[in-house]
C-alpha positions in Angstrom: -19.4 -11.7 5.6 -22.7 -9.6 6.6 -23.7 -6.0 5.0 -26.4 -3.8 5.3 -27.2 -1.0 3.0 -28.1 1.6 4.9 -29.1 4.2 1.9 -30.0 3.3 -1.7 -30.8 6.5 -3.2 -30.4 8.7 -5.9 -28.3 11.7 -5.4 -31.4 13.7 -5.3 -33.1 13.1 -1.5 -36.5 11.2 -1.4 -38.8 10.2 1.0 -38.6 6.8 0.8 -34.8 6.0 0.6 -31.6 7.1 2.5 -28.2 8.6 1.1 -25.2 6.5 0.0 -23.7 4.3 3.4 -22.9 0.3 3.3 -21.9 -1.8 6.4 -19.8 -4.1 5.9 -18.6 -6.9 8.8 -15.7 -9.2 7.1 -13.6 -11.4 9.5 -14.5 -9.6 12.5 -13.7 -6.2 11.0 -16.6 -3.5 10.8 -16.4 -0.8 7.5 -18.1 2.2 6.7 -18.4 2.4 2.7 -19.6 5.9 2.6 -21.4 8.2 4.8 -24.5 9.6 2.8 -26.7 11.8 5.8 -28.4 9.5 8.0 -25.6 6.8 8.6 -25.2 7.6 11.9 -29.0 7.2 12.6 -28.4 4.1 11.0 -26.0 3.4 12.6 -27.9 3.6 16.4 -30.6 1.7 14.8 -28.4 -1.3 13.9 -26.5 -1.2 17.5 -22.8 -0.2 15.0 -22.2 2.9 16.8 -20.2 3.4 19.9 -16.5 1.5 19.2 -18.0 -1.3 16.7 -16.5 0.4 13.4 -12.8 0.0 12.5 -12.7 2.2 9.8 -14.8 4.4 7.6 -13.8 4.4 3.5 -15.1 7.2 1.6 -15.2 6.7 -2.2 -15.7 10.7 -3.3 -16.8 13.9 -2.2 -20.4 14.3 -3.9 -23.0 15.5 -1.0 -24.6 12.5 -1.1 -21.9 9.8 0.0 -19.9 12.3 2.5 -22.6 14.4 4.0 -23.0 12.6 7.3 -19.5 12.1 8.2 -19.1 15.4 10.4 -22.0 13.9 12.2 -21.0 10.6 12.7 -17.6 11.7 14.0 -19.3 14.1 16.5 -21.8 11.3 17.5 -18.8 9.3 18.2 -17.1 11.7 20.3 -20.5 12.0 22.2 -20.1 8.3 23.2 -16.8 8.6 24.4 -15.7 5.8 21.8 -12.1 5.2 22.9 -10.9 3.3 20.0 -9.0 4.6 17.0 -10.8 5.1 14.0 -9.5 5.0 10.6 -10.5 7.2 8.0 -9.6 6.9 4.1 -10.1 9.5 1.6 -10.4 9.9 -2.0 -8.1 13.0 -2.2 -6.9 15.9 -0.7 -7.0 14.0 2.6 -4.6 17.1 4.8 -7.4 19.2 3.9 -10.1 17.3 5.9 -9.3 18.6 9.4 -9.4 21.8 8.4 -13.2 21.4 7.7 -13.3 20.0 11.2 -11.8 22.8 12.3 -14.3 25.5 10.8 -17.2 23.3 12.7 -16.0 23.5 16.0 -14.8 19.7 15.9 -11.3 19.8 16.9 -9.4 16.5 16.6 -7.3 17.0 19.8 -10.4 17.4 21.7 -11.9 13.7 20.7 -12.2 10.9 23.1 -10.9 8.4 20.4 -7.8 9.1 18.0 -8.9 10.1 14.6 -6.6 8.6 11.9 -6.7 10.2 8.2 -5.6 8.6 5.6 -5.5 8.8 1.3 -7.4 5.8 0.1 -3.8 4.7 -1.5 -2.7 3.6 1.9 -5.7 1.4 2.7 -4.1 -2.3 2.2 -0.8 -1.1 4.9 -3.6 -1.0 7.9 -6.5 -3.5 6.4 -5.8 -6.9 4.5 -8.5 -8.5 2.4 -10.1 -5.3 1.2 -9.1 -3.5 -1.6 -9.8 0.1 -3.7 -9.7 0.8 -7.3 -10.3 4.4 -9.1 -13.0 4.7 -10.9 -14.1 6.9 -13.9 -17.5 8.4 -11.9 -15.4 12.2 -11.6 -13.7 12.8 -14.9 -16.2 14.4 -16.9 -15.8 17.2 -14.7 -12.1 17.7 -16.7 -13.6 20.6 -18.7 -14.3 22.6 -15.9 -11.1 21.8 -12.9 -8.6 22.0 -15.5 -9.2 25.5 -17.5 -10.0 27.4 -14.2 -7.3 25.6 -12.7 -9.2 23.9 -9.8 -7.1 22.0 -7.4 -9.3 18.9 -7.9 -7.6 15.4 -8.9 -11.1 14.2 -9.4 -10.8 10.8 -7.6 -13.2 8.6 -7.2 -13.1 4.5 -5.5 -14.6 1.2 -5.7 -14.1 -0.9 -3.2 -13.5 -4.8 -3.1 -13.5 -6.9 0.3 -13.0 -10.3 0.9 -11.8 -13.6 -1.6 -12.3 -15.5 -4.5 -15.3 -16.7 -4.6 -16.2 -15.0 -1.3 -16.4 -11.1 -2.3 -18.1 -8.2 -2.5 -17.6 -4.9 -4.7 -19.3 -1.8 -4.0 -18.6 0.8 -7.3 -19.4 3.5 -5.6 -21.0 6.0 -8.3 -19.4 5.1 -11.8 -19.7 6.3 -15.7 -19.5 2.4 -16.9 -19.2 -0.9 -15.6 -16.1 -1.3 -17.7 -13.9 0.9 -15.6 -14.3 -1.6 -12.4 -14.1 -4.6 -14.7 -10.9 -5.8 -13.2 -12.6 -6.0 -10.0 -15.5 -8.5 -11.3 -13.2 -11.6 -11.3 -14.7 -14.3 -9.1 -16.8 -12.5 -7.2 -19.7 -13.1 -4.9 -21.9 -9.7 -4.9 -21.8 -6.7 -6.7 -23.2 -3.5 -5.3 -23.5 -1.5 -8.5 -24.8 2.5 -9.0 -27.4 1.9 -11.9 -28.4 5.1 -12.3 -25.3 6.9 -14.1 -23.6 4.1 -16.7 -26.1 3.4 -19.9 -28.1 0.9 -19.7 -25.9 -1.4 -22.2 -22.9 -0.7 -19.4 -25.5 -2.6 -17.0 -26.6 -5.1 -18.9 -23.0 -6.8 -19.4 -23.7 -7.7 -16.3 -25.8 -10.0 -16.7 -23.3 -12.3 -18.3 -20.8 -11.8 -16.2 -20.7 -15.1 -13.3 -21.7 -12.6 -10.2 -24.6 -15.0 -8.6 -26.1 -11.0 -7.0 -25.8 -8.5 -8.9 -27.7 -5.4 -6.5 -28.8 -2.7 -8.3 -28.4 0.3 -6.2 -28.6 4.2 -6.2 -32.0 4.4 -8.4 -32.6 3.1 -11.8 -31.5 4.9 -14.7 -35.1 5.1 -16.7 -33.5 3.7 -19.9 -32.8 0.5 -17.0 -36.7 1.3 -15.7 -38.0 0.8 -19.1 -35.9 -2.6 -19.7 -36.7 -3.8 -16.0 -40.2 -3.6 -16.7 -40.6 -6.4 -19.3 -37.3 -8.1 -18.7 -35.0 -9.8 -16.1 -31.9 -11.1 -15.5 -31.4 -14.0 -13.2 -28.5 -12.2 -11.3 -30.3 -9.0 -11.0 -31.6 -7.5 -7.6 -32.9 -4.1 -6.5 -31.1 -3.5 -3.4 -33.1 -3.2 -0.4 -32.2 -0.9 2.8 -31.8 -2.3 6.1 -31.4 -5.8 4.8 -28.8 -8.5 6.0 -27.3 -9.8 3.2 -24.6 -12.6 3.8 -21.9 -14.5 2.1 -21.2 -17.4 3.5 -17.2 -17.8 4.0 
């Protein structure tokens, strides 16, 4: 298995570091783990565009890990990629073409078919990876629920490969418990360490993960501790990186 991290940043832009997006080759498969702006500039620079990606999974609708994904479809379109290209959602997926629709993007115009999908249906088209909610969205209860917002406030993490062999991206989380299930003989962890406390991130360094890469900025509580301690499974992710697993 190869990835590249294409963006590490916060949710905030900076100069330095690009929005949410992960490639991901596994068994001669090519994933999209969200689509923060930039990925398809990204994409060009790593020679991934064109008909190299198999599917795109995106693990919730915050700006910063589903901003570039009207681009990259129209960048696709541009290259007259002929292949089928799979899209999972985190919710309200029959809503997503009508956003399509409102930029000028219509699907029956497309040189490649574009298949839409809730994240639920991910293992009937692609074995060997998996998705798991996560708890990153529910704080927002207090405000979808009494002004009756439409929202099921799903969010994903996403686990690809086998024991021993694996890699989990959480995708923007509240705790490291909630993807705890997910953590079971695992390879790599790709973890947002800028949201859980700094206690939630810390249990991870005695969990058996040999690379545990922090991603998504530093929470400053994790700053602080970073600064005069380590943790021998502890990484800062680094963009535009091949990171392997050797299967």
């Amino acid at each position: 298995m190869k990835f590249i991290l294409f963006g590490t940043g916060p949710g905030l832009p900076v100069l330095d570091k690009g929005l949410s997006s992960i490639h991901v080759e596994h068994e001669g498969r090519h994933f999209l783990l969200d689509t923060g702006e930039g990925c398809s500039h990204q994409l060009l620079r790593h020679g991934l565009s064109g008909d190299v990606l198999d599917a795109v999974l995106v693990s919730h609708y915050h700006p910063d890990h589903i901003s570039g994904i009207f681009m990259l479809i129209q960048m696709l379109y541009l290259q007259r990629r002929a292949k089928d290209l799979h899209v999972f959602l985190p919710e309200r997926e029959n809503e997503f073409e009508g956003l399509l629709q409102f930029q000028y993007t219509f699907p029956h115009r497309l040189s490649f078919r574009l298949l839409v999908h809730p994240m639920e249906e991910l293992n009937r088209y692609f074995t060997g990876i998996d998705a798991m909610q996560t708890d990153h969205l529910q704080n927002y209860r207090n405000v979808v629920e009494p002004l009756g917002f439409p929202n099921p406030m799903r969010s994903w993490a996403f686990r690809i490969g086998g024991p021993g062999k694996a890699l989990v991206y959480s995708a923007d989380i509240q705790t490291t418990d909630c993807i705890r299930p997910f953590l079971e003989d695992i390879h790599s962890l790709i973890v947002d360490a800028m949201h859980p406390p700094v206690e939630q991130i810390l249990k991870l360094a005695d969990v058996p993960i040999p690379r545990v890469l922090l991603t998504h900025g530093l929470s400053p509580e994790l700053e602080d501790w970073l600064a005069v301690n380590t943790a021998p499974n502890f990484e800062l992710a680094q963009e535009d990186f091949e990171y392997r697993i050797d299967e």
